[in-house]
N, C-alpha and C positions, 0 to 999 in steps of 0.2 A: 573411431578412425583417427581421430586430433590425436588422441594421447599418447596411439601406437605409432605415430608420426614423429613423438616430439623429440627422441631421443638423435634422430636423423638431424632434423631440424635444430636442436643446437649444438650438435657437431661444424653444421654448418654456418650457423650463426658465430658460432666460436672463430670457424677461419677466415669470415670475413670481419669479426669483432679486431683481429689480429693484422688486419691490411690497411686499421682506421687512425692508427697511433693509442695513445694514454686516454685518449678526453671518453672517447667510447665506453671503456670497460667503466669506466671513473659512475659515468651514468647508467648503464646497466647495475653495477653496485648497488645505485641511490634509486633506480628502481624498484628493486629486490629489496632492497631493505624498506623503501615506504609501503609495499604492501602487506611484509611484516608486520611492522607496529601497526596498519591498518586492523589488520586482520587481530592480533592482539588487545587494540581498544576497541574491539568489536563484541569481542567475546567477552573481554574484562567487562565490558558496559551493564552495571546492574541498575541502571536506573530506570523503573516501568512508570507508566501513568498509572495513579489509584485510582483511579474509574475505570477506563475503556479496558486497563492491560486485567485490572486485578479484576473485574467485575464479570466482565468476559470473555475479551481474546486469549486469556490463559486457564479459565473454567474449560471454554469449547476442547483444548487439543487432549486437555485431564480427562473432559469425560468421554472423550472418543478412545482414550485409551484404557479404562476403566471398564467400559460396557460393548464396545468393540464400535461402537455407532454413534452419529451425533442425537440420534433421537429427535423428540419436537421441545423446542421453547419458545412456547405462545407469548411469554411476557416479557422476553426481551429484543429489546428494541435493536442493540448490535447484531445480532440474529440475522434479523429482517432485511436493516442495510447498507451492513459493512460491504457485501459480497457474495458468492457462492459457496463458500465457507473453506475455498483448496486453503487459505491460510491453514487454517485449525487443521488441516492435515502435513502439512508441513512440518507444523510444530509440536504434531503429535509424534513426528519421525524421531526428530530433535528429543523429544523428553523420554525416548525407549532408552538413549546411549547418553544423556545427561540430566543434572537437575534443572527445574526452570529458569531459575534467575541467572543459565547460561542459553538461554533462547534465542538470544541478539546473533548467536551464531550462526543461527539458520539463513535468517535474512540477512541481516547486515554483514558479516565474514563469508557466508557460505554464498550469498550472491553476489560481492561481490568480487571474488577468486572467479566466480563464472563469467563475470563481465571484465574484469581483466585477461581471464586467456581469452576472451572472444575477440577482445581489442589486437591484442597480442598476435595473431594469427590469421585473419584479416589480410588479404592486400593490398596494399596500396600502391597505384600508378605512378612510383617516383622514383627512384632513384632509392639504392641501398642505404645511402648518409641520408636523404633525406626522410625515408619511410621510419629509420631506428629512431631519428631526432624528433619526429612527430609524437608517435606510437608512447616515445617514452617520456614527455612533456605530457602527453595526455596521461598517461596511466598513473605518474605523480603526482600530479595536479588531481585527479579521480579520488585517488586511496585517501588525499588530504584533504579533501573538504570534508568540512563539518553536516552532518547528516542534518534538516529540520524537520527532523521524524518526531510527534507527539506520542507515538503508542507503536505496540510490536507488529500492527500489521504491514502488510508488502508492500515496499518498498523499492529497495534495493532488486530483489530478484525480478519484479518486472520491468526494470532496466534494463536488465539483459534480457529479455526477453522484448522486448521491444526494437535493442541492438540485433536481436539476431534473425528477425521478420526482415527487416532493412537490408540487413548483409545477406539473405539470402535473395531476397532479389538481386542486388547488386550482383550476385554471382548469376544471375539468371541472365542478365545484361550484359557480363565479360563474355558470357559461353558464346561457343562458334554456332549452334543451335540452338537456340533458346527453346523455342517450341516443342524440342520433346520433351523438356519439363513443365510444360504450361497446359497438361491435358487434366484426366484427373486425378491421377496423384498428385500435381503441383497443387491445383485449388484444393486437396484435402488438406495438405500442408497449411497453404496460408491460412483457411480456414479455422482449423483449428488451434493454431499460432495464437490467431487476434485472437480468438475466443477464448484460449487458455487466459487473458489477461483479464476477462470478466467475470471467473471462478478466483480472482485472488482478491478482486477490489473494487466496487462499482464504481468509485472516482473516476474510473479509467477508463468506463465506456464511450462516455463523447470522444476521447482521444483514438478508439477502433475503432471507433465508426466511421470517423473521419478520415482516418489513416485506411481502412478496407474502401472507401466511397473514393478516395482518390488512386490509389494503386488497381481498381479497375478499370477506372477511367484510363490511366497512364498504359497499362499493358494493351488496353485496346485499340488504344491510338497510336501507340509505338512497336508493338510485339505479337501482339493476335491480328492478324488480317481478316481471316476467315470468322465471322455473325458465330457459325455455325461453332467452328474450335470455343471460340468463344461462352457461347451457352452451356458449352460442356462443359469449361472452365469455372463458369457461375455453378453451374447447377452441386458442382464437386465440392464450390468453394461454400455454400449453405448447407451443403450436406455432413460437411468435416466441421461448419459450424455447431449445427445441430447434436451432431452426437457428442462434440463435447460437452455440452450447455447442457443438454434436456437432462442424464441424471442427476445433477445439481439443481434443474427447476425444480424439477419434482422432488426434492428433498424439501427445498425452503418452502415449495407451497403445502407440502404435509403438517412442516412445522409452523410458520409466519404468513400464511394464507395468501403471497405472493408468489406466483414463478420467477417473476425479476424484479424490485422493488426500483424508481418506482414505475417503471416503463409500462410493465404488467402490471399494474393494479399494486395498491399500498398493502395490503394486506390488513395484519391486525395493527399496522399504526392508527395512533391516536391522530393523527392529521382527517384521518377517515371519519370519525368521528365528532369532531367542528373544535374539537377543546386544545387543540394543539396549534401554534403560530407556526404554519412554516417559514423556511428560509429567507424568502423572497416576500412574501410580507411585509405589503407597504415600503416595497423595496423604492417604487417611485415618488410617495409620499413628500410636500416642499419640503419638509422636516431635513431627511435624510437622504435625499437624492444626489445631493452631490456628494456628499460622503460615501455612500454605497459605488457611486460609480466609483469613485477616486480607489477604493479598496478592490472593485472588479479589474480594474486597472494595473494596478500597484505591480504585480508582478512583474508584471513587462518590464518597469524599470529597474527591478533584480537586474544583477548582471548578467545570469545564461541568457535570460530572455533578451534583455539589450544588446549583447554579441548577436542570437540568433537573429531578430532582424536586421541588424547591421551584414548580418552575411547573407541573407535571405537578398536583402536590395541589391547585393555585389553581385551574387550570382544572375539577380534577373537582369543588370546592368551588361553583365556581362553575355550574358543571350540577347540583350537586344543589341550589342556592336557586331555581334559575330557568332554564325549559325554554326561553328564550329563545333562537333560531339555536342549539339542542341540534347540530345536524346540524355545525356549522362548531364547535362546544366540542369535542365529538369527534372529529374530523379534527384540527385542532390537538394534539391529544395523543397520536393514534396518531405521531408521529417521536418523540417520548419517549419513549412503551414501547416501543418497537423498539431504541430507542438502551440503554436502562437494561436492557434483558434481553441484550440483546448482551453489554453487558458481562459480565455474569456469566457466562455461557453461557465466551464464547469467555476469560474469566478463568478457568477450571475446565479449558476442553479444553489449557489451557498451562500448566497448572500452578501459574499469577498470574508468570509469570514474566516480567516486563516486559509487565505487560496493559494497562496504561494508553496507549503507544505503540500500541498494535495499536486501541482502541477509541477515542481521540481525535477522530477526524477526524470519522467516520462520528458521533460523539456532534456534535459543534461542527456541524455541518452539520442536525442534527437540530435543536439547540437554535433555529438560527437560522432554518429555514422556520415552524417551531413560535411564534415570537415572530412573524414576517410573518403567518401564518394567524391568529391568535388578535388581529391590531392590532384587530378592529372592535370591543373589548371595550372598549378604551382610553379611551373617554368614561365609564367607571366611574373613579373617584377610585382604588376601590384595586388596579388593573386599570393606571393612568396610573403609578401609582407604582412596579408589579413592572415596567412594562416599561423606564421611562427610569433605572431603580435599575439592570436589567440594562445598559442602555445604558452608564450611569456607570463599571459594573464594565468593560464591554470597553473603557475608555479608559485606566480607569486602568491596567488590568492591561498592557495593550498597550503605555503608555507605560514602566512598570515595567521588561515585557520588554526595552524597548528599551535603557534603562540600563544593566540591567544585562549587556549584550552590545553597544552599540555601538561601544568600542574593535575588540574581535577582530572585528566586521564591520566597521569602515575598511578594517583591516589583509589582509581577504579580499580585499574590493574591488579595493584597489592590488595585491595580489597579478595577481588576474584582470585585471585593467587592462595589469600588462606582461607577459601571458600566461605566470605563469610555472608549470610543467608541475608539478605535485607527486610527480611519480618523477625522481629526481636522472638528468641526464646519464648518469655509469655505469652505472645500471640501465639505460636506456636503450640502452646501445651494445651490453653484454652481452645483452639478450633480441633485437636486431638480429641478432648471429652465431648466437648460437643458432637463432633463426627459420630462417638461412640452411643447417642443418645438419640438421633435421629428415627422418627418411627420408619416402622414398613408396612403398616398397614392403611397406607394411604398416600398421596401427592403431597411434597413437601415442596414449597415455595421459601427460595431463599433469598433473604436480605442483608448481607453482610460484609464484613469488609473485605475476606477473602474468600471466596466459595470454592475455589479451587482446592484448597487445603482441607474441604472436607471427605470425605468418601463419599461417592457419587453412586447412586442405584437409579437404576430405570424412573425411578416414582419421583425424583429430585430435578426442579426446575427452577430458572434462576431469573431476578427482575435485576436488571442491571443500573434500567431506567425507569423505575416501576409508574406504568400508566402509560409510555411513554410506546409501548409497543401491548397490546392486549385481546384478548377472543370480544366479539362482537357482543353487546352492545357498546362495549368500551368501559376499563374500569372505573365506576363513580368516584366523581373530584370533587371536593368539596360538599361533602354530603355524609359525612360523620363514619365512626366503625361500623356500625352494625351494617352501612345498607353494603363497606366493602366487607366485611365478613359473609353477607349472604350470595355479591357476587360470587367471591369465590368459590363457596362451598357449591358455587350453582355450574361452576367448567371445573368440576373434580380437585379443587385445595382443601386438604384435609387441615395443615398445618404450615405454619411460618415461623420461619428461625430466622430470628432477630434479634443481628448484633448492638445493642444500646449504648454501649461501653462506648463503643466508636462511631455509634450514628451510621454505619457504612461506610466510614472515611465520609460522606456529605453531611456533616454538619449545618444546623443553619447561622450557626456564631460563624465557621470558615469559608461557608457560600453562599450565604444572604446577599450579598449583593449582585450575585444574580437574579434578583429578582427586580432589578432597576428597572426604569423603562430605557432606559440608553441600553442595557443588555441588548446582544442580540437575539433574535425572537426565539431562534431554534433550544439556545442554552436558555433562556429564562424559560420557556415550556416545562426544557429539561427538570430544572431545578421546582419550579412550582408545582409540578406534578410527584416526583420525589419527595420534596418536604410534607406537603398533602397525606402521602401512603403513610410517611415516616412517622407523622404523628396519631395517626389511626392507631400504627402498631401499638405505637407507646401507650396508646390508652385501651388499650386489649390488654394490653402486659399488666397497667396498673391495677386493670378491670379482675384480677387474678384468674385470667384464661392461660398462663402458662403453663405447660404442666413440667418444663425441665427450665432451671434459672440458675445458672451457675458463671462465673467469671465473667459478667457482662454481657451475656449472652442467655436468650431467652429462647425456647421454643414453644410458641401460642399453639394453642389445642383451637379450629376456629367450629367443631361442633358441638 
């Protein structure tokens, strides 16, 4: 409906672009062109994580595209609790019409063209100059910050997806009826909105659950009168939940013994099993207590978070002078408290261990329907000043951004331009032979630095984190090859291909020092459990249990 609209819509935008003078089109131009090169070092962007991107999140969309299905992988840990795996199908879309190391276009280009028309299109209660001079501070300010995305999963598209839960209420709020969309097709809608955002990413659950726990509360006390409308509205709105969730439970619990990690039960993680530090271990400890908090913290004093309360307190300042549109002061605020408890909540459940990455998006995406919802204030003087002060900041800051990173994104561009692969040719030729030497008459367990680049059959499972996710009784740590030789051969591992050459990209010369006690708990796990597997394999290889040894690469026979 948006798109068969737009052509109307910038005709009209055009004749009133034309009654603004020069400065208008000036910024429509600057616009259009930041989403450009947005969109351009997005896609140009070939830089992955060698662990999270190479190990898994770009194995999963491979072998969903290979075998038509994700299948089970007991032994890896990203599996279990990245999410509900909608990534991997995203980026399985993405790799039918591209090569992988152009994936960044899914998420970061492809969402956020969707979060810019959504901004785009949007109402805002202001005034013609005032709603283009917001709209287009915002969307330049958006396209130019610098993403602090560690790895390819979602990101970007649950922004928008976040932006458009919000703006659909708000449209529920302008309507002259609201209640004939509050029956049960509204609660299907909302329902399965939130819940789309917990098949992308589990970071993102405190954030809907908290965002669904207050937007009942708020319709029921503003917009459903009637108990009764009401229940029907719940009942629609776990029902639209349900059905999106349960086919994705029951995938993960087929594969990683979890229907939702860790709400529902941990499944095959090592945490289950006593050998793994979680997050929050000895998170209060005198040692580390106030470091941990200061890191649970930390984010808030980011800048979105520090605008967002600052405008969070304006707004409630402003509902306690004057009960004027109270109903639209309070809506306006609930994606700041959602956003500001998030933080903490899910800064606490990881320990602060890089929280601000994990709560960015989902805050920025907050801040920004919260400034659209709250514009009808903007004929207040000091209401005009927080908002085009925010406006200021997303330009500057954006423009900042771009400074200081436009060399290294030329330099991606041209990269991406004459497609050049970022696994050198040799890697390449060697995971080719290898591919071609993999048995089939048995469960292959893979360890190596790109699993994706091999050919993927039903029988091929991957440790990403090996130990670090595993079938019960948990795989033996510390306890020599043989006894993990007999586990596996004991939950159907026929064979492991293992890359030596590269260690799997985890080295213990490059990441020993993970293993400090100042590490945090979850990454030393990570690594002491890996180095562990890593050197088993190695003395199976030297043990001459491989039966294929070529370019660095081993594939152990473990019967």
């Amino acid at each position: 409906m948006g798109i068969r609209n737009v052509p109307v819509i910038s005709e009209a935008l055009y004749e009133r672009l034309k009654e603004q003078g020069l400065l208008f089109p000036i910024v429509l131009l600057l616009a259009i062109l930041s989403v450009i090169w947005s969109y351009l070092s997005s896609v140009g962007n070939l830089n992955f994580n060698i662990h999270d991107d190479y190990h898994a999140y770009l194995f999963f969309p491979s072998k969903l595209l290979q075998l038509g299905t994700l299948g089970i992988d007991p032994f890896s840990e990203r599996r279990l609790i990245s999410g509900l795996a909608g990534n991997s199908f995203l980026l399985a879309v993405g790799l039918v019409q591209m090569k992988w190391y152009f994936l960044h276009a899914i998420d970061w280009a492809l969402g956020m063209l969707v979060f810019v028309y959504s901004i785009t299109f949007i109402r805002i209660r202001a005034s013609f100059k005032t709603e283009f001079l917001v709209k287009s501070c915002l969307v330049i300010g958006l396209v130019l910050f610098s993403i602090p995305a560690a790895n390819i999963t979602s990101n970007v598209m649950p922004m928008a997806i976040v932006f458009a839960i919000w703006a659909w209420l708000l449209g529920l709020i302008d309507a002259q009826n609201p209640n004939s969309s509050l029956g049960v097709k509204g609660g299907l809608v909302l329902g399965a909105m939130l819940a789309s955002l917990l098949t992308l990413k589990s970071t993102l659950t405190p954030y809907a659950a908290i965002s669904a726990l207050l937007i009942l509360v708020y319709l029921k006390c503003t917009l459903i009168a009637s108990w009764k409308q009401f229940a029907l509205f719940f009942s629609s709105f776990l029902l639209g939940s349900t059905l999106m969730l349960l086919p994705w439970m029951i995938d993960l619990f087929q594969s990683s013994g979890s229907f939702f990690y860790p709400l529902l039960g941990k499944g095959f993680h090592a945490a289950q099993y006593g050998y793994f530090h979680g997050a929050t271990e000895n998170f209060f400890s005198r040692r580390t207590i106030y470091s941990n908090i200061a890191a649970v913290f930390s984010p808030l004093g980011k800048s979105v978070f520090s605008i967002s309360i600052l405008l969070l307190l304006f707004l409630l300042l402003q509902l306690y002078r004057s009960r004027y549109q109270s109903r639209l002061i309070i809506f306006a605020a609930l994606p700041l408290f959602s956003s500001i408890l998030n933080c903490l909540i899910v800064g606490y459940a990881i320990g602060g261990y890089g929280a601000y990455r994990y709560v960015y998006f989902v805050g920025l995406a907050s801040l920004i329907i919260s400034i659209i919802a709250s514009s009808f204030l903007i004929q207040k003087k000091a209401m005009a000043i927080v908002i085009y002060g925010i406006c200021i900041f997303f330009l500057v800051r954006g423009a900042q951004d771009q400074v200081m990173h436009s060399s290294s994104l030329v330099a991606e561009i041209k990269r991406a331009w004459y497609n050049q692969n970022p696994i050198s040719m040799v890697d390449q030729d060697r995971y080719r032979a290898a591919s071609k030497a993999i048995p089939q008459d048995g469960n292959v367990l893979l360890r190596v630095a790109y699993p994706f680049l091999l050919k993927i059959s039903p029988n091929v499972l991957v440790a990403d984190y090996p130990g670090a996710a595993s079938p019960p009784p948990g795989m033996p740590i510390g306890k020599g090859p043989e006894a993990l030789r007999s586990y596996l051969l004991s939950h159907g591992v026929s064979y492991i291909v293992w890359d030596y050459q590269s260690q799997a990209n985890f080295g213990k010369t490059q990441y020993g020092e993970r293993l400090s006690p100042e590490t945090h708990p979850w990454i030393r796990s990570e690594a002491t459990l890996s180095f562990d597997f890593q050197e088993n394999l190695e003395n199976m290889r030297l043990s001459g249990k491989a039966m294929y040894e070529s370019d660095g690469i081993s594939i152990i026979d473990l019967r």
